[in-house]
C-alpha positions in Angstrom: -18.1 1.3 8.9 -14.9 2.9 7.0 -14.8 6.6 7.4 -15.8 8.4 3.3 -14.0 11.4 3.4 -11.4 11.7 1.6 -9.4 13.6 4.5 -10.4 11.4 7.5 -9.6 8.0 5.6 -6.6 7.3 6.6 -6.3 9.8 9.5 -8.7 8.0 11.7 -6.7 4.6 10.5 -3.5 6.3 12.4 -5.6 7.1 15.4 -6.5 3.5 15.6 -2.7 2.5 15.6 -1.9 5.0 18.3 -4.9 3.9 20.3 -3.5 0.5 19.8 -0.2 1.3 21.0 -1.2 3.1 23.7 -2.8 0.1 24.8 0.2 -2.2 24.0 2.9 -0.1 24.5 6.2 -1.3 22.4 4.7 -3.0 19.8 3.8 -0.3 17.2 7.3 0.7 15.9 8.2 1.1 12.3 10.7 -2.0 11.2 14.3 -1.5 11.8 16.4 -1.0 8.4 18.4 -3.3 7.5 21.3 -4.3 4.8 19.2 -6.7 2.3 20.8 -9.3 0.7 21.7 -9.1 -2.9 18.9 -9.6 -5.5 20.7 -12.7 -7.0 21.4 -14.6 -3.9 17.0 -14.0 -3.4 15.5 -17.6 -4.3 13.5 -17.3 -7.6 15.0 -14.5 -8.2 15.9 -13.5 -12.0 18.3 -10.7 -12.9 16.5 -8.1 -15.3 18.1 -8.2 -18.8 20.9 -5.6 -19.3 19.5 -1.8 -19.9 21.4 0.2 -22.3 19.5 3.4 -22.8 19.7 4.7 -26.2 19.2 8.5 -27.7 16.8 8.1 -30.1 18.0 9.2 -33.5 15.8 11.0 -36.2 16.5 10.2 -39.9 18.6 12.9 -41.5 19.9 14.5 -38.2 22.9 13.6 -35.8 22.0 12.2 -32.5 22.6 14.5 -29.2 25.4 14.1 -27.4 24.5 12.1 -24.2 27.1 10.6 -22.0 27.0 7.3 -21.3 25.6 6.2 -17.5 29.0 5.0 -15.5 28.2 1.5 -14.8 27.8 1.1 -11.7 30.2 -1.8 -9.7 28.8 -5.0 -8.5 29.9 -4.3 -4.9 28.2 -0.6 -5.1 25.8 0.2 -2.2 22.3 0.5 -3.7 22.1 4.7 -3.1 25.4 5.2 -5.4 24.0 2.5 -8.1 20.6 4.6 -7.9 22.5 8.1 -7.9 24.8 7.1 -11.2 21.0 5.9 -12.7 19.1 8.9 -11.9 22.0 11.3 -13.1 21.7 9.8 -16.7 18.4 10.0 -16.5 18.2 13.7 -15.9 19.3 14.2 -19.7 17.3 11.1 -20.8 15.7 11.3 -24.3 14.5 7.9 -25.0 10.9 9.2 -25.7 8.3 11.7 -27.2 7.6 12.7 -23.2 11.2 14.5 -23.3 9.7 17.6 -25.2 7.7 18.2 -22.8 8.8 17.3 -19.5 9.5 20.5 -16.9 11.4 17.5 -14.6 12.5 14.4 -14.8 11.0 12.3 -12.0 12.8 9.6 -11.4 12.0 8.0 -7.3 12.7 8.7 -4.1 13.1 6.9 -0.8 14.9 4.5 1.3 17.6 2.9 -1.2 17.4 -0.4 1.2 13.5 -0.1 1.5 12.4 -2.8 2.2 8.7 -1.8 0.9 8.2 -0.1 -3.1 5.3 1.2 -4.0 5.1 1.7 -8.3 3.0 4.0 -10.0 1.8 4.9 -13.9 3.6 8.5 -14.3 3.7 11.9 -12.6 1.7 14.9 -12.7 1.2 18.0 -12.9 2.6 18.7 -9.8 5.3 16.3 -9.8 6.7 17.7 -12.8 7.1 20.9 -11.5 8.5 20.0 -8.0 10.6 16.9 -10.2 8.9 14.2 -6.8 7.0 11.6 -6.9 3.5 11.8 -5.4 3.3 15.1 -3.7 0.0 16.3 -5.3 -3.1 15.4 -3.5 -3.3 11.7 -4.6 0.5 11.9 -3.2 -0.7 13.5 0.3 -3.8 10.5 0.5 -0.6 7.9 -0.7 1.1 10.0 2.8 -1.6 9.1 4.2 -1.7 5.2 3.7 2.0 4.4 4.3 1.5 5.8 7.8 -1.6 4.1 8.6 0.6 0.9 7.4 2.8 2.1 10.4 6.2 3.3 7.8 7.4 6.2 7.4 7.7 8.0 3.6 11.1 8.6 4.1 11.6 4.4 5.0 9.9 3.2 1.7 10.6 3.6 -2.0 8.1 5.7 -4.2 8.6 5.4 -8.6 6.8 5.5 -11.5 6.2 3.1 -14.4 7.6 6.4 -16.6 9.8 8.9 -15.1 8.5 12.2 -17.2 4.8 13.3 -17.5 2.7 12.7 -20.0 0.8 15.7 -21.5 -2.6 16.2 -20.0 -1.8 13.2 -17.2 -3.1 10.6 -20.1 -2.2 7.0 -19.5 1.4 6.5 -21.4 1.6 4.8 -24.1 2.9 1.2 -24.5 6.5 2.4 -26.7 6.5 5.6 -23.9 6.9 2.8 -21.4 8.8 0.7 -22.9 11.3 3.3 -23.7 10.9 3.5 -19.8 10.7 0.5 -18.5 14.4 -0.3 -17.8 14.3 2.7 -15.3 12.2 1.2 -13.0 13.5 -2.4 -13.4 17.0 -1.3 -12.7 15.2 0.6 -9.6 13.5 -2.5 -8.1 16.8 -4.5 -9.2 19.1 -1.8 -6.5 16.5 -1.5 -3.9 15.6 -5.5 -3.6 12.5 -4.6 -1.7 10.4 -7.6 0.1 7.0 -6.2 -1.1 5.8 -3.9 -3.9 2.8 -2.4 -4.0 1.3 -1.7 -7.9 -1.0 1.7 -7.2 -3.2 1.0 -10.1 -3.8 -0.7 -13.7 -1.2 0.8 -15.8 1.6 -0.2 -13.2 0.2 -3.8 -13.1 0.1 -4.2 -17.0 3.6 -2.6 -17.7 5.7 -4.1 -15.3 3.6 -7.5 -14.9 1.8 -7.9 -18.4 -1.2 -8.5 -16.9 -4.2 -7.1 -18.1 -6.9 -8.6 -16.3 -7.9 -4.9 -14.4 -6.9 -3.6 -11.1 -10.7 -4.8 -10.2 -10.1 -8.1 -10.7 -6.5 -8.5 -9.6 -6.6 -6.6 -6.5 -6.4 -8.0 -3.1 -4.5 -10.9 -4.7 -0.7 -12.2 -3.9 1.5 -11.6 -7.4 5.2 -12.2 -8.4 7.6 -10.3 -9.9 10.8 -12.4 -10.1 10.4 -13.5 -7.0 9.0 -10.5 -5.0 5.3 -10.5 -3.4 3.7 -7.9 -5.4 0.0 -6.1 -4.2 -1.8 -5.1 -6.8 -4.2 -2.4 -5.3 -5.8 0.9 -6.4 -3.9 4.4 -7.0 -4.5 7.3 -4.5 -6.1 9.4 -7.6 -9.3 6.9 -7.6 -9.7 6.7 -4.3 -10.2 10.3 -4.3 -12.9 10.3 -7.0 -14.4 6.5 -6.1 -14.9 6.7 -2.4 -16.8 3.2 -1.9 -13.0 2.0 -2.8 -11.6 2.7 -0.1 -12.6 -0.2 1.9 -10.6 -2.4 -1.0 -7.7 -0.8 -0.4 -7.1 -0.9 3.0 -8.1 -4.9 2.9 -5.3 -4.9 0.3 -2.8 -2.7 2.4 -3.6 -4.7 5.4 -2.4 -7.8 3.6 1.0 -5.8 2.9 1.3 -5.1 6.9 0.7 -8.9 7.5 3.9 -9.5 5.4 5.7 -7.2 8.0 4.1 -8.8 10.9 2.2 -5.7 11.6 -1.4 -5.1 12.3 -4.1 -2.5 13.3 
């Protein structure tokens, strides 16, 4: 029976894996990086439509000066196209969630990762620190990438939006679409072979799917050519416990991919 608490979860899943590789020794290793292949030359794969972020302008007023994002060269390595990216974002003003923002958080991780996992937005605690997932639904998120047998530091972690939205509600569809370009330019640069979705809002935003994380969890998806796992975000598992189980049938299907098991 899966372990309930919310701070043995995954910590008896990594005692498993170094059981198991005590037992086998050699054959628990995280994956070697490697250069990927260009997103275009990836069968199926379809090249997101051109993002040209725009300063919002408000009738009767001049628009703020913003530079314009250097675009980045087709031969760039993917951590320079990323850099020129998140440094335009940094003054971003696309949406209402500008006003309010302490940081922008824009993603973090291995620019050739070869795993992504997507969120809805940060929090509290992301916004202040300006990083993805580092509150406690970020530590529990720690918690499952290294009982998957990565490293933080050798995946990709984003957000559907890259600022927080007041009170952590759910943003709304015009704050994400504002945002969306971000994140597709993100996934676009990295090229990962899996993404995990933590959670409804990242399905329906970056899939248009709105059958519920209930229903489409656990089940094989596409985006332009990319297995995507739909599964549950860290911040339910810590409230919904008897989830847990779910998730790391769904995670266990993202290790298989990688030829990896427990």
């Amino acid at each position: 029976m899966m372990p309930r608490d919310d701070e043995t979860f995954f910590d008896q899943l990594l005692d498993c894996a170094k059981r198991y590789g005590e037992r086998h020794p050699g054959s628990v290793k995280g994956e070697t990086m490697q250069e990927l292949c260009a997103p275009a030359t990836r069968p199926g794969f379809v090249r997101p439509k051109p993002f040209r972020p725009e300063v919002p302008r408000t009738e009767g007023t001049a628009s703020p000066t913003v530079p314009a994002p250097e675009t980045p060269a087709s031969d760039d390595p993917p951590e320079v196209k990323l850099e020129k990216m998140r440094l335009f974002a940094l003054d971003c003003r696309r949406c209402q969630l500008a006003a309010t923002r302490t940081n922008v958080v824009f993603g973090e991780g291995d620019p050739h990762a070869k795993l992504m996992f997507i969120g809805e937005g940060p929090g509290a605690d992301e916004d202040r620190q300006g990083r993805p997932f580092v509150g406690k639904a970020g530590q529990l998120l720690d918690k499952m990438i290294a009982a998957m047998q990565f490293k933080r530091e050798e995946v990709y972690i984003a957000n559907v939006v890259k600022c927080r939205p007041p009170g952590n509600r759910v943003p709304t569809p015009d704050e994400a679409a504002r945002c969306i370009g971000y994140l597709e330019r993100q996934i676009r640069f990295i090229a990962p072979e899996v993404i995990v979705l933590l959670g409804a809002t990242a399905v329906t935003f970056l899939l248009d799917r709105h059958e519920g994380i209930t229903r489409l969890r656990g089940n094989w998806l596409d985006y332009h050519g990319i297995p995507v796992m739909p599964t549950f975000h860290p911040a339910f598992l810590l409230r919904q416990e008897g989830a847990k189980r779910e998730a790391w049938h769904d995670l266990k299907l993202v290790m298989a991919k990688f030829g990896k098991t427990v």
